[in-house]
C-alpha positions, 0 to 999 in steps of 0.5 A, a space after each residue: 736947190 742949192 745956193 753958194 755964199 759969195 763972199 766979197 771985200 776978203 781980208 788978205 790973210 784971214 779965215 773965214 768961218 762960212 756954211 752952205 744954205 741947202 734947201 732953204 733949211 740945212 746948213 752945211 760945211 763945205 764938203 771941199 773944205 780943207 779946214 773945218 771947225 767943230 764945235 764939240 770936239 775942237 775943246 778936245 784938241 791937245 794944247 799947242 796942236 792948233 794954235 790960232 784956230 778961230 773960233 766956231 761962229 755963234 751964228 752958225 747952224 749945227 756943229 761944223 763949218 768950213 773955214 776959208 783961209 785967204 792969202 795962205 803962205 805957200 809951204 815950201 818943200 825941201 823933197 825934191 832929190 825923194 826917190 820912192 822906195 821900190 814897192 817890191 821892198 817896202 818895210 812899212 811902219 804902221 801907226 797911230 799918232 794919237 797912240 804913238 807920240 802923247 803930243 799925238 801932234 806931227 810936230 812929235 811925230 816929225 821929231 821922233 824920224 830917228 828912232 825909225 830911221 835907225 830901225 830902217 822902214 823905209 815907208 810909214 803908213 798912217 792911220 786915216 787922218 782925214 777930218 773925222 767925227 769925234 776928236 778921239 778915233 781910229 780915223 775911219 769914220 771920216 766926215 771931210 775928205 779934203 781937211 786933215 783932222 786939227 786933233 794932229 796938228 796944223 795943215 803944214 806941221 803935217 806937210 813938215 812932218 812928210 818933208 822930213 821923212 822924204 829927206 829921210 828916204 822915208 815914204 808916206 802912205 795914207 791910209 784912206 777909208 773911202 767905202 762909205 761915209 757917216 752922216 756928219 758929212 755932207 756928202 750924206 746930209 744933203 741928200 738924207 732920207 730922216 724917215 729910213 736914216 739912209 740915204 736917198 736914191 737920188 745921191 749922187 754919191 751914195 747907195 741908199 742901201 749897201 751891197 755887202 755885210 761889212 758895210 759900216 756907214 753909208 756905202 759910197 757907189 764906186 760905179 757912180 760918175 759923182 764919185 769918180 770925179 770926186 776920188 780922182 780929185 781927192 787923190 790928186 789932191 792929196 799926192 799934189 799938195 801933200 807929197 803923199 806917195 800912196 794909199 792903202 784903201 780900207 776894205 777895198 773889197 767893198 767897192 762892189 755894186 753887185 748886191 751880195 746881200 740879196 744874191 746869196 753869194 760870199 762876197 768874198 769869195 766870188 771874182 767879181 768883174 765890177 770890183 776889179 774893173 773899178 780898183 784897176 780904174 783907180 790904179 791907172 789913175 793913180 799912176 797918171 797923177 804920179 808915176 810909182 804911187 802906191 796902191 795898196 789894198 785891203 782886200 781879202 778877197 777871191 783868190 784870182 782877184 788878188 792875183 790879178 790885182 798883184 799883177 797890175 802893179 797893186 799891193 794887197 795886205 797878206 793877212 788873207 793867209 791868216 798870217 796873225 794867227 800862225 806867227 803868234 801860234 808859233 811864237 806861243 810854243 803850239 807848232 801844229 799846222 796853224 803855225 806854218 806860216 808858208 801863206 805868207 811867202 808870196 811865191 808859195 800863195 801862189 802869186 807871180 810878184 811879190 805884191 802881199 804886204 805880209 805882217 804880224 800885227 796890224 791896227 786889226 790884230 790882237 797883239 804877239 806878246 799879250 797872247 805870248 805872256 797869256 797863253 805861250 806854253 811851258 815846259 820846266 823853267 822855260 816858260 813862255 808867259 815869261 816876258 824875256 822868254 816871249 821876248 826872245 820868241 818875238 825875235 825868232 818870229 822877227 827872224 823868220 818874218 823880215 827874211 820873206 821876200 816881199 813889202 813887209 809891215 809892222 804895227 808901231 811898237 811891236 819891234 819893242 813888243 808892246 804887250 797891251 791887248 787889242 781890247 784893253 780899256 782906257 778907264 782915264 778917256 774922258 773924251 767923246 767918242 764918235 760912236 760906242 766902242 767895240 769892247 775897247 778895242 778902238 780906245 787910246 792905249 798906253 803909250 810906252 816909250 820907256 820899253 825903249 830903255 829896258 835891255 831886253 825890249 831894246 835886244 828886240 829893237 835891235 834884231 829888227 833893225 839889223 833884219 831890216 837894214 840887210 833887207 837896204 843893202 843892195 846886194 841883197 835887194 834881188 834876195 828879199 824881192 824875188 828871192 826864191 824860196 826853200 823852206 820846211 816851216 811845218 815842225 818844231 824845228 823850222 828852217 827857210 833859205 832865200 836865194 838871190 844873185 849874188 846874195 843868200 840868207 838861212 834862218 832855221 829855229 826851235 819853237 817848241 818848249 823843249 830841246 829838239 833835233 832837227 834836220 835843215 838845209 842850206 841852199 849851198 855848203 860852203 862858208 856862212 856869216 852869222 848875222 848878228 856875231 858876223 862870225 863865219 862857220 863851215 857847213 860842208 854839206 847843204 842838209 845837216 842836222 842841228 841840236 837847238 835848245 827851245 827858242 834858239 835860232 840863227 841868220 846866216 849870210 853867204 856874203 858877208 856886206 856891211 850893214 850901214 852903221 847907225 850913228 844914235 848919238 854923238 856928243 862932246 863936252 868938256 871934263 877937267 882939262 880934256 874933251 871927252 867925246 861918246 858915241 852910241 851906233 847900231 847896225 856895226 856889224 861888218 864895222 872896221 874901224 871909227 876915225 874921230 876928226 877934229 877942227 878948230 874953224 868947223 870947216 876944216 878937219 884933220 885926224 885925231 884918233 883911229 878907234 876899232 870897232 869892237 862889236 859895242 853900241 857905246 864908245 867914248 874917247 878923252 881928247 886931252 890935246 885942247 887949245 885955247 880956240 873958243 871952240 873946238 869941232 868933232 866929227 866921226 868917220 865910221 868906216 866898214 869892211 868895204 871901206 866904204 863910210 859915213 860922217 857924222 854930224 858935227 859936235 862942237 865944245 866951247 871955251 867960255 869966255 867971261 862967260 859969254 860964247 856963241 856957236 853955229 849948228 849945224 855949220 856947214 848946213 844944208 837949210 837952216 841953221 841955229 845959232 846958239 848964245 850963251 849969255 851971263 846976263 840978259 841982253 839984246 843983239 843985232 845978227 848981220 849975214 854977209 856975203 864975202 863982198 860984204 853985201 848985207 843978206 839978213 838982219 835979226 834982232 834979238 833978245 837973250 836971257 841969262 843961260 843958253 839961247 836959241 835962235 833959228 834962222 830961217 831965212 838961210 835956206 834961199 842963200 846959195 851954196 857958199 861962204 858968208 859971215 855972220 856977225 853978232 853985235 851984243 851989248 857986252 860982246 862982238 863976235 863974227 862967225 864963217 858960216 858954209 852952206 852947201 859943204 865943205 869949201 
């Protein structure tokens, strides 16, 4: 029934373009292949994103064929000091590559960490990027469960992409869509029946027919030992060879063998022991490939069902309490009982652990702000269809939002409020889709990087960052876990205070249209913090009435910890006679001071200036103390209330010398290093590492053109930690530099 291709005489280093013969008439890919070639949609991958990809061969059968590569260099990975983030507190980044980044690459991807680091997520969930039909999707209609699509980028860019969130303390999720398949996979062609376009009863994988109505593809039978065996490996697979630290599975409540289209039952609403019994099998699975792998489920099901998920150790996704719908009723001025978003609080639904994955928007919601600027409501001047008024109320939901205890998620740009509809249409796509759209809704979208500089976007960004970094203070992780929950969320006037030990936190807003009065209850009077001023004020009884005008809203804190300051940006460069230095920072609240430092060796710092922060995200300082040292080094001490601190990364000026300098960066590294070469001319040079008994370590030539070069040196990162000197040999120029790695020494 089935014959191998053996392949022999292999070229170390090569890929090899092969198919499987089935039955004497098919040909197919390798259902295990970890690369495969397409030939109608590998036209369409971004210029740059798979360099060297071969070519499909002309005498294959079909559009798709494996790829053997032979001899691969193994990635070598720089994660292993990661610690997963406690799934209690995960704040999850949801997102698309190919709508988030216009590379739609991992190498941008990986470039872009800071801006999310900055805004504090701590996990990052990506949509499925398993190899799927087309080169343009939403990813869940895969086809090969072992390749990661080539539209992204290569094997290791991706690998890179989860290295670096991991140095980061930034998790990665996959998002997996394994309920059912489609028919360019061989998982189904092998074993297809062409008369009914099913597949046949003797697959092992597969149901010939599904068992509930949300089936898309053909429905994989969980139930099955082909299947198990192959999950179990696919799993292992992924956590093994690229450092994945969980799954959210895509319709999890579709992994069911009991037929619910003949039974006349609600699949979804019915406890059903089999599902149950399968997801806890893949939960303990997932644990004994690694321990704290995340599970997280799709599965708006039964609620028994859930809660017996949530107590296992699973996550589920909360939109089951129809979460959507109740923060953008609120956010549009209609506070009637859809707005009460109560469902969301885990404790409320009904649940023992904070195990609901509450969010706003997802790739499956319409988005806040379009139905804010379509629908939101008006009374007078105020007007919610206005952006900054819609965005001021996407501030007030986020402060209600990021304050619930338990793992949180967010659509990628919502913290910016993209304002695109869900089924807005890209008339510019001309790329093949894999199958006809759903009134655009699965189609690119606008990606608006540019939101990021508009004041009012970025007041938004903002708020969302300091939420969510109180939520990585650690005297606040009992609060935002298993904080217990007070609240009235039924009324224009909403308010809401979860207490933990020692830490507690009150929010209370205006949702309606017009001035309101109201009555809140603080769980204590006493002295409180405003979040975003860090101003105290005095409350001296717990219940107290409030006069809000529409849109207002407040965070209070009953300690008053020091958020961890965000350096954005740290820059230097010379002006006249003097150095001038800028700083741009988030996150200051609770900042004492910063302590500018400089150096004239990289490696030995002294105190040059103490500057107050004063609540401002832009800083500057002129140092006109310069020397005649070719370069000079800055570093920035930001200190908190606490006296705890944070250094920043170094910022080094040059003196030009007959128009040639080189520099180091960053010095001391940690990995690798660039050395950059300001050169008048072209040129080429000789670079020597040496260590201090003048051992030669590393030799590199190099080639220089006239300007400013860049040269990455890799082979660094096996060096122990230590001094060493590099030296440069220039035809028109020597110059030797101490390099450290590991600190300061």
């Amino acid at each position: 029934l089935r014959y191998w291709l053996t392949l022999k005489g292999l070229t170390s280093g090569t890929q090899y373009a092969y198919q499987y013969l089935i039955d004497n008439n098919l040909q197919v890919a390798d259902y295990n292949s970890e690369l495969v070639l397409d030939k109608n949609a590998d036209l369409f991958i971004p210029g740059g994103n798979f360099p060297g990809l071969k070519a499909f061969p002309t005498q294959a059968s079909g559009s798709l064929a494996g790829v053997l590569q032979t001899g691969k260099t193994p990635y070598t990975w720089n994660d292993n000091n990661f610690v997963k983030p406690d799934k209690r507190n995960l704040v999850i980044y949801e997102l698309l590559v190919r709508d988030f980044v216009a590379t739609q690459s991992w190498n941008t991807l990986t470039d872009t960490l800071n801006y999310l680091k900055k805004l504090g997520i701590n996990a990052i969930e990506v949509l499925p990027f398993c190899n799927f039909e087309g080169a343009s999707s939403w990813g869940y209609n895969p086809n090969f469960f072992f390749a990661p699509d080539k539209v992204y980028g290569t094997a290791d860019a991706l690998k890179r992409f989860v290295d670096v969130c991991h140095q980061n303390g930034i998790a990665v999720i996959m998002d997996l869509a394994m309920q059912d398949v489609f028919g360019s996979s061989p998982l189904a062609s092998m074993y297809w029946n062409g008369a009914t376009n099913t597949p046949t009863l003797q697959n092992p994988w597969l149901d010939s027919l599904p068992t509930h109505p949300f089936n898309v593809g053909s429905q994989f039978n969980h139930s099955s030992a082909a299947t198990i065996a192959l999950r179990n490996r696919l799993y292992a697979y992924w956590i093994n060879n690229y450092h994945l630290d969980g799954y959210r599975f895509d319709l999890a409540g579709g992994y069911t063998q009991t037929n619910y289209l003949t039974n006349g039952k609600d699949w979804q609403n019915t406890y059903d022991q089999g599902r149950v019994d399968t997801w806890k099998n893949i939960y303990d699975k997932l644990q004994s490939i690694q321990s704290g792998t995340y599970c997280i489920l799709e599965s708006f099901v039964n609620f028994t069902e859930q809660k017996d998920y949530t107590d296992y150790g699973m996550l589920t996704w909360g939109n089951g309490a129809n979460q959507n719908s109740s923060f953008n009723q609120a956010s549009m001025g209609y506070y009637n009982s859809n707005a009460d978003f109560s469902g969301g609080i885990y404790s409320i639904a009904g649940l023992a652990q904070p195990g609901m994955v509450t969010y706003q928007e997802s790739h499956d919601e319409e988005r806040l702000m379009y139905k804010n600027i379509t629908y939101g409501a008006s009374s007078g001047s105020y007007n919610i269809k206005d952006t900054a008024t819609a965005l001021k109320r996407e501030e007030m939901n986020a402060a209600f939002f990021l304050t619930i205890p338990g793992p949180k998620m967010i659509w990628q740009f919502e913290e910016l409020g993209y304002d695109y509809s869900i089924t807005s249409c890209n008339p510019g796509n001309t790329i093949p889709q894999p199958y006809p759209q759903d009134n655009c809704r699965t189609d690119a979208k606008p990606i608006r990087w540019d939101y990021y500089t508009q004041p009012n976007r970025l007041a938004l960004y903002n708020v969302y960052s300091k939420l969510i970094n109180l939520r990585n203070v650690p005297s606040y992780f009992p609060t935002f876990t298993t904080g217990t929950v007070n609240k009235n969320l039924s009324g224009a006037i909403k308010w809401m205070s979860v207490s933990g030990t020692p830490s507690q936190v009150m929010v209370y807003g205006n949702f309606d249209v017009v001035k309101q009065t109201g009555a809140v209850t603080f769980p204590s009077g006493g002295t409180w913090y405003n979040l975003f001023t860090g101003k105290d004020t005095s409350v001296t009884t717990a219940s107290t009435n409030v006069t809000l005008q529409a849109g207002e809203y407040y965070v209070y804190l009953n300690v008053a910890s020091a958020l961890p300051v965000t350096v954005v940006n740290f820059t230097g460069k010379r002006v006249n006679n003097a150095n001038l230095l800028s700083w741009q920072v988030a996150n200051e609240l609770n900042l004492s001071y910063y302590e500018l430092q400089k150096s004239n060796d990289g490696q030995h710092f002294s105190f040059l200036s103490k500057i107050n922060a004063e609540g401002k995200n832009n800083y500057s300082y002129d140092d006109t103390q310069v020397n005649n040292s070719e370069i000079e080094y800055y570093r920035l001490k930001s200190v908190d209330i606490d006296g705890h601190f944070n250094l920043s990364g170094i910022v080094t000026i040059k003196r030009t010398v007959n128009g040639w300098h080189a520099y180091v960066n960053p010095n001391p590294f940690e990995k690798n290093f660039k050395i950059n070469i300001q050169s008048p001319l072209k040129d080429k040079a000789t670079l020597i590492i040496t260590d201090i008994s003048g051992r030669q370590l590393l030799k590199q030539n190099i080639q220089m053109a006239p300007g400013n070069n860049s040269f990455e040196i890799n082979g660094s990162a096996k060096f122990t930690n230590g001094s060493y000197l590099l030296s440069i040999f220039a035809t028109q120029q020597t110059q030797s530099i101490k390099i450290i790695k590991g600190g300061e020494q």
